[in-house]
LUMVEXLUM-288739 format. One line per field, with one value per residue (C-alpha): residue in one letter; x negated, z negated, y. Coordinates in pm, 1 decimal, always signed. Layout:
r <- c(A,...)
xx <- c(X,...)
zz <- c(Z,...)
yy <- c(Y,...)
REM end
This chain:
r <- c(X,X,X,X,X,X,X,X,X,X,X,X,X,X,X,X,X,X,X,X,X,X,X,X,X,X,X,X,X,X,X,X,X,X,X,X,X,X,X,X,X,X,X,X,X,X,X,X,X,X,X,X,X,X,X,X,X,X,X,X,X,X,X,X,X,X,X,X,X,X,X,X,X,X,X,X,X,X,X,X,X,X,X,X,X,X,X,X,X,X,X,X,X,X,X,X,X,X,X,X,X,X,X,X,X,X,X,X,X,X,X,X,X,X,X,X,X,X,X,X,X,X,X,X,X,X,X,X,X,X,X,X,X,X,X,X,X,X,X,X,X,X,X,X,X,X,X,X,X,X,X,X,X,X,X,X,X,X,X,X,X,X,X,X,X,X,X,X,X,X,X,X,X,X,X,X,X,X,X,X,X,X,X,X,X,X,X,X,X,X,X,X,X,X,X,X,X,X,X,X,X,X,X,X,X,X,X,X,X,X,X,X,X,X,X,X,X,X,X,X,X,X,X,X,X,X,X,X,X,X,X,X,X,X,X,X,X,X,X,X,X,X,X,X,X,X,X,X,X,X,X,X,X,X,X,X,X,X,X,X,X,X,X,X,X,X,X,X,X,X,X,X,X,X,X,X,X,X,X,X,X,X,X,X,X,X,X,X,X,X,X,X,X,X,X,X,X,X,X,X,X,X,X,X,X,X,X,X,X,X,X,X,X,X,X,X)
xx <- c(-2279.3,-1974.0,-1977.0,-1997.1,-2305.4,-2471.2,-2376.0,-2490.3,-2851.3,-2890.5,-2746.6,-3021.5,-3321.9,-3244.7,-3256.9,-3553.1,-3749.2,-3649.8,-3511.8,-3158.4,-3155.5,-3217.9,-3048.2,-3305.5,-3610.0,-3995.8,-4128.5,-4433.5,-4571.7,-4382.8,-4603.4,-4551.9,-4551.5,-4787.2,-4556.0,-4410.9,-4074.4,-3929.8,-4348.3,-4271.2,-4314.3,-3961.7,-3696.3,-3547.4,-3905.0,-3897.7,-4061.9,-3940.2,-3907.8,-3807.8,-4116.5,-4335.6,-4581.0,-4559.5,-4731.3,-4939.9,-5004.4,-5087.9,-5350.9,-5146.6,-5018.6,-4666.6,-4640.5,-4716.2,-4563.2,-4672.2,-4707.2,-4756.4,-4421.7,-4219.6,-4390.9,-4226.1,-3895.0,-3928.8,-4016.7,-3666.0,-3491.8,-3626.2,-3567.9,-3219.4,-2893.4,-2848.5,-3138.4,-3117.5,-3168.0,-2847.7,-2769.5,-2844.8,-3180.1,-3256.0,-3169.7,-3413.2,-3643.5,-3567.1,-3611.5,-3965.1,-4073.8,-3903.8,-4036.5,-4403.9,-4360.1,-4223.4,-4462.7,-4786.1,-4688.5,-4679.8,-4571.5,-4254.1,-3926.7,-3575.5,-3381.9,-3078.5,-3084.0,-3447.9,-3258.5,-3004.9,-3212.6,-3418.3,-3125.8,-2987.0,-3254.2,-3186.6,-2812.3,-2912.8,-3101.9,-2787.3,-2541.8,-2713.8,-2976.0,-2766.2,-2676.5,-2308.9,-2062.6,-2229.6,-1930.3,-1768.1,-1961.1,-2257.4,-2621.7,-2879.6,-3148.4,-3531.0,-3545.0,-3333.5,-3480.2,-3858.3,-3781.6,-3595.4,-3857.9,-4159.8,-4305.8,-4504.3,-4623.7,-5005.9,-5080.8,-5461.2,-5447.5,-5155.7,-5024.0,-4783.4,-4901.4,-4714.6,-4580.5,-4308.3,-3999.5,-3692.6,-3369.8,-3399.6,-3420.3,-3108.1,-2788.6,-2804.7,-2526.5,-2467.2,-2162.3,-1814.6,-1654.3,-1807.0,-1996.8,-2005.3,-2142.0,-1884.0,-1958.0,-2340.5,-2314.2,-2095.7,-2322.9,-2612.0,-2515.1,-2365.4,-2479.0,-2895.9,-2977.6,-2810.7,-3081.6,-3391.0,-3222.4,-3446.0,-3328.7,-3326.2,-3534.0,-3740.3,-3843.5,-4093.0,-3866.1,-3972.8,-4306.3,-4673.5,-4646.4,-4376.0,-4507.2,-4431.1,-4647.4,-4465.2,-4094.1,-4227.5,-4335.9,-4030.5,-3835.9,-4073.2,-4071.2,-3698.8,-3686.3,-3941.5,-3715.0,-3431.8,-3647.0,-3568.4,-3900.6,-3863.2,-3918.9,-4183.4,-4486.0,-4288.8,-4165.9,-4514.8,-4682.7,-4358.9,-4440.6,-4813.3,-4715.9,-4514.4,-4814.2,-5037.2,-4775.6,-4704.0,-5073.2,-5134.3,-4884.6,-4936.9,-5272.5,-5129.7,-5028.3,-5359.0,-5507.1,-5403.3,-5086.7,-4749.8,-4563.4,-4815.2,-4762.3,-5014.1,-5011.9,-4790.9,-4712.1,-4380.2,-4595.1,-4826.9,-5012.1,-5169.1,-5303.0,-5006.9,-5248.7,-5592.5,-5874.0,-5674.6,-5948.2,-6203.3,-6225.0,-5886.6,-5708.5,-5454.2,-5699.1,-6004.1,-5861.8,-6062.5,-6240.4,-6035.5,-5739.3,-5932.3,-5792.6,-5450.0,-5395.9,-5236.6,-4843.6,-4623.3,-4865.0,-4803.2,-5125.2,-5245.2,-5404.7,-5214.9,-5180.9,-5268.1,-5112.0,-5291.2,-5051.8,-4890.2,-5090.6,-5156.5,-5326.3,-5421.6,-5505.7,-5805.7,-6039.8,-5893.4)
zz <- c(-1357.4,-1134.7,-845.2,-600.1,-728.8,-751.5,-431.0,-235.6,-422.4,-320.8,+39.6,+86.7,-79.1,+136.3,+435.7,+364.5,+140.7,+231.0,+444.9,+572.3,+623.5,+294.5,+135.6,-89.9,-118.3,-209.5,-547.9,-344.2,+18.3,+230.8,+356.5,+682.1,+790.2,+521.3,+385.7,+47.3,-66.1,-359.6,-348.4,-54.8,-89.6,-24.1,-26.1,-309.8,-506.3,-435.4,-513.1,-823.7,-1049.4,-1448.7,-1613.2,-1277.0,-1045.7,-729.7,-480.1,-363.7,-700.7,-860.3,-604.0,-483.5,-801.0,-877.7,-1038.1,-1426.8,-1651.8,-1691.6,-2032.1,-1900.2,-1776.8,-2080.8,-2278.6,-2085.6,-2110.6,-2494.4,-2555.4,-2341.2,-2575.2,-2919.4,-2811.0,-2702.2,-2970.3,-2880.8,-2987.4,-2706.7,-2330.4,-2223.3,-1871.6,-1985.5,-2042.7,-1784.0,-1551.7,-1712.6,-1672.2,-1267.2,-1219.9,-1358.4,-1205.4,-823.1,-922.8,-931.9,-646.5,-390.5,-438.0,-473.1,-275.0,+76.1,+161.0,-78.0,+108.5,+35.5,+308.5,+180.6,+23.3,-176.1,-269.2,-435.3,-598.4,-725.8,-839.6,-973.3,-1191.7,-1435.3,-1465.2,-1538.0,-1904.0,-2076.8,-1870.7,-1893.1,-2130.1,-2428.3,-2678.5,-2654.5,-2371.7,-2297.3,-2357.5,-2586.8,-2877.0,-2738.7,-2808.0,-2545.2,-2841.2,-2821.1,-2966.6,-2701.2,-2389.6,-2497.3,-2520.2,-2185.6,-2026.5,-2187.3,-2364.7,-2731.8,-2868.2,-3013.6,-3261.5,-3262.9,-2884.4,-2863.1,-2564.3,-2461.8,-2365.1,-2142.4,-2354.8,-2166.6,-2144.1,-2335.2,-2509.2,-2852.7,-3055.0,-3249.1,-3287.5,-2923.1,-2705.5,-2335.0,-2207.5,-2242.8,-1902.9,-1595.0,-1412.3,-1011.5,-697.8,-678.4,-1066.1,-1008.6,-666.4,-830.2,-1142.6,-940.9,-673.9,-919.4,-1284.6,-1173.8,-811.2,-871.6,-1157.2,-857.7,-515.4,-257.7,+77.9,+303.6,+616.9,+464.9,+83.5,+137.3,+262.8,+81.2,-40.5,+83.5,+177.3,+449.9,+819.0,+1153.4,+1029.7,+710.1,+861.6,+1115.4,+903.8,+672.1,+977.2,+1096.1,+659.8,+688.2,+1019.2,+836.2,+513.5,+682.9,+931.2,+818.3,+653.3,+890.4,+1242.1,+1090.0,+1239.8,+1613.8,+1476.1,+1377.6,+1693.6,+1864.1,+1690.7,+1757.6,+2140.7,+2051.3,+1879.7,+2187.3,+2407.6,+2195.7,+2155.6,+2564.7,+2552.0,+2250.7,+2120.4,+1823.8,+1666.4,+1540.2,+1610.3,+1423.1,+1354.3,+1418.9,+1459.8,+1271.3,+976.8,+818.3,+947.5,+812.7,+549.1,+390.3,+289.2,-27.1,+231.9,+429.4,+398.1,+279.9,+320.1,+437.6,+294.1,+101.4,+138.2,-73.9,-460.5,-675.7,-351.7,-320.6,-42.1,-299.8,-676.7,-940.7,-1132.2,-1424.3,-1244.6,-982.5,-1109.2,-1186.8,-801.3,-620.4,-603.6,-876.3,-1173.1,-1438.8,-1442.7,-1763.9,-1786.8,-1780.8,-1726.2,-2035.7,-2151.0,-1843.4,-1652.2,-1425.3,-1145.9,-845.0,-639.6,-637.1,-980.5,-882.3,-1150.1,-1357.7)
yy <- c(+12331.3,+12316.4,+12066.8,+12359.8,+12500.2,+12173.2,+12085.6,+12399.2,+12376.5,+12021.0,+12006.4,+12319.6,+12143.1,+11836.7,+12041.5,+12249.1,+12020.0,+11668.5,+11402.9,+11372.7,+11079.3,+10994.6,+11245.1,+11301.7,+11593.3,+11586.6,+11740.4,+11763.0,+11733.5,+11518.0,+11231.5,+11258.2,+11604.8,+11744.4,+12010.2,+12070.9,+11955.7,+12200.7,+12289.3,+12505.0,+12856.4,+13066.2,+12800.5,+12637.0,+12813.2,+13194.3,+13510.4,+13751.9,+13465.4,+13520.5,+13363.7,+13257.0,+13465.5,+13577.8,+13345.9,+13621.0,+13840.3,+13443.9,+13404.0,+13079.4,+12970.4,+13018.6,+12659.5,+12739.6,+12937.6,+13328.3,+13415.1,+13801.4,+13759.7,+13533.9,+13851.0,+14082.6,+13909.4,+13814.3,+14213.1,+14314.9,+14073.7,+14214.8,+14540.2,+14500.5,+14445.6,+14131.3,+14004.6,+13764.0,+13639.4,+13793.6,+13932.0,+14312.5,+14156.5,+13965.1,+14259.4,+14445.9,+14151.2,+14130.1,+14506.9,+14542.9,+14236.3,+14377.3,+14678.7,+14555.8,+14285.0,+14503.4,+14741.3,+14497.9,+14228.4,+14277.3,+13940.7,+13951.7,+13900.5,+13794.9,+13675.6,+13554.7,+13150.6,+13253.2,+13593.3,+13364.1,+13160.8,+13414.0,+13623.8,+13306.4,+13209.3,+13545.2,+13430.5,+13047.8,+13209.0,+13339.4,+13091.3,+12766.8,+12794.8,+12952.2,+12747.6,+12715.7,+12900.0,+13241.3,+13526.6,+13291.3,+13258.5,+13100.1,+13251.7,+13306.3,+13293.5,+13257.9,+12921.0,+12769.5,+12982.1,+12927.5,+12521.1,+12467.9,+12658.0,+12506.9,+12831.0,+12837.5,+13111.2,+13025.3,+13322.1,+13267.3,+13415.8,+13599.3,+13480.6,+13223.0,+12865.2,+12641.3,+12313.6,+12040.7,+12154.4,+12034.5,+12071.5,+12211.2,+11901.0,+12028.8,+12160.9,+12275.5,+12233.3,+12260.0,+12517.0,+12388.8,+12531.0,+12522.2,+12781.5,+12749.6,+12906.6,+13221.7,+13298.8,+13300.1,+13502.0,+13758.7,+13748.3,+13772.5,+14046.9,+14238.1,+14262.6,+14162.1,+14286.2,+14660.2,+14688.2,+14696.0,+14657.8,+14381.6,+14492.7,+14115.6,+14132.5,+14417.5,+14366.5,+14613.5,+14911.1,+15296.7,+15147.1,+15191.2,+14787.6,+14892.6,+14874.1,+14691.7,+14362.0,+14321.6,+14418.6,+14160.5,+13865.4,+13908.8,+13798.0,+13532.8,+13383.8,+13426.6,+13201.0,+12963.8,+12955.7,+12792.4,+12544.8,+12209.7,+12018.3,+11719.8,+11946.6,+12139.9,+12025.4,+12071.0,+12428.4,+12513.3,+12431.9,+12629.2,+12918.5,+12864.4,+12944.3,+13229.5,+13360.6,+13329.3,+13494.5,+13783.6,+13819.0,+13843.3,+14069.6,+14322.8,+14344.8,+14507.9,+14193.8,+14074.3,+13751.8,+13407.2,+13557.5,+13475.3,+13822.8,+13957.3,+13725.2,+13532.3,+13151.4,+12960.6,+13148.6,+12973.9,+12711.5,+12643.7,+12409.3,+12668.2,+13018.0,+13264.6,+13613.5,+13696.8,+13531.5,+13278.6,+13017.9,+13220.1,+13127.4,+13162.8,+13143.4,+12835.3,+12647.6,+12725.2,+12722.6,+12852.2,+12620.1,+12645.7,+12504.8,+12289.8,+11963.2,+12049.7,+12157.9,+11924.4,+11808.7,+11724.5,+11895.1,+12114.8,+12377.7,+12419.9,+12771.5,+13078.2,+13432.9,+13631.7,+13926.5,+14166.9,+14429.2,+14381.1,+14271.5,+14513.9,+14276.9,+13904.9,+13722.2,+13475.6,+13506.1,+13243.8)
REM end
């Protein structure tokens, strides 16, 4: 990875998901404020993800890996020439999953740093996790995707379990030439996004999900995305007081709402959609994942082979 790209993902996790002073960011919640580090919901973590859940079609968990999805992907893959994780792939990968998340999820967005990130995680599978220089000679293969991202297949279920992640034990080798910010931008914007277009500000635009309250909250989670983690108790209670003004003064916004968004809904800490506290939800996790909730946790169940979901998983 080229210093430029490292350094724009880092300086933007330290100002979203950590302390400046410090220069450093929070796996998990930050101590003091109560609020996620990289756990926070639509900054450095984002929506449309290659082989994770939505945050709102995984009932709150958008932590463990999807073997619906890593399905999905593998079947793109055996289907294609290649035979592997390349970028025609993975575009295929990012529009179905779009496809399904802008028209299920009505809290998807993508204002622009989780666009990039989300858009960037297709290019990282053929241009970081092939084995060898992608383009020049280098092979985006299942072996070395399902390792680095911590998938086995079990053939007594059929489904993908999650298993830690690593570098195939051998004769795996990282790329040779550095790839930077302006390759994965141009990558991104041009090879993935064209496959399923994610209009910023209004993710929901020419589905049934697009109205006033979601144009409205994509705004207010864009505003939210790019809030520093160490002001956002004092942002919080700002936008609390925006809430109650807007609310005197248009009764169409409903109540406990900020622009008509759910509460603070960039954050895993707090409800992201209505009724979020009732079983499956991320405030009340099934029982099967109960004690794997928490910060810095891999979960260990998983999303089965199912369609693709049209609303909220929380039966598991």
């Amino acid at each position: 990875m080229a210093a430029d790209l490292a350094t724009v993902l880092a300086v933007f996790a330290i100002l979203a998901d950590g302390d400046i002073a410090t220069e450093s960011w929070y796996l998990g919640t930050n101590p003091n404020t109560k609020v996620g580090g990289l756990n926070r919901h639509s900054t450095v973590e984002a929506d449309v993800s290659p082989n994770r859940e939505d945050y709102y079609l995984g009932c709150g968990d958008n932590h463990h890996l999807s073997s619906r999805l890593f399905t999905q992907n593998v079947g793109y893959a055996n289907a294609a020439v290649s035979k592997q994780f390349d970028i025609p792939v993975m575009a295929e990968q990012y529009a179905a999953i779009a496809a399904n998340s802008k028209q299920n999820n009505p809290y998807l967005y993508a204002f622009p740093f989780p666009q990039i990130v989300s858009l960037g995680a297709f290019v990282f599978y053929p241009q970081f996790f092939s084995n060898g220089t992608y383009g020049l000679g280098g092979v985006a293969n299942y072996e070395s995707i399902s390792s680095i991202i911590g998938a086995q297949y079990n053939s007594k279920t059929g489904t993908f379990e999650y298993v830690p992640e690593k570098w195939p034990e051998q004769g795996w080798y990282r790329r040779s030439i550095p790839w930077g910010a302006v390759e994965t931008l141009t990558s991104g914007y041009l090879e993935i996004y064209p496959s399923n277009i994610i209009v910023p500000g209004a993710s929901e635009l020419l589905t049934p999900n697009f109205n006033v309250t979601t144009l409205l909250c994509d705004v207010y989670t864009g505003i939210q995305s790019i809030t520093p983690l160490f002001i956002a108790g004092t942002e919080a209670e700002i936008a609390d007081a925006t809430s109650w003004a807007l609310n005197k003064l248009d009764t169409a916004f409903p109540a406990g709402t900020f622009l008509g968004c759910p509460t603070s809904a960039i954050s895993p800490n707090f409800p992201l959609y209505p009724n979020s506290s009732n079983m499956g939800g991320p405030l009340d996790p099934p029982p099967s994942v109960a004690k794997w909730t928490g910060n810095n946790v891999y979960n260990k169940t998983y999303f089965a082979n199912t369609a693709n979901p049209t609303a909220p998983l929380c039966s598991h």
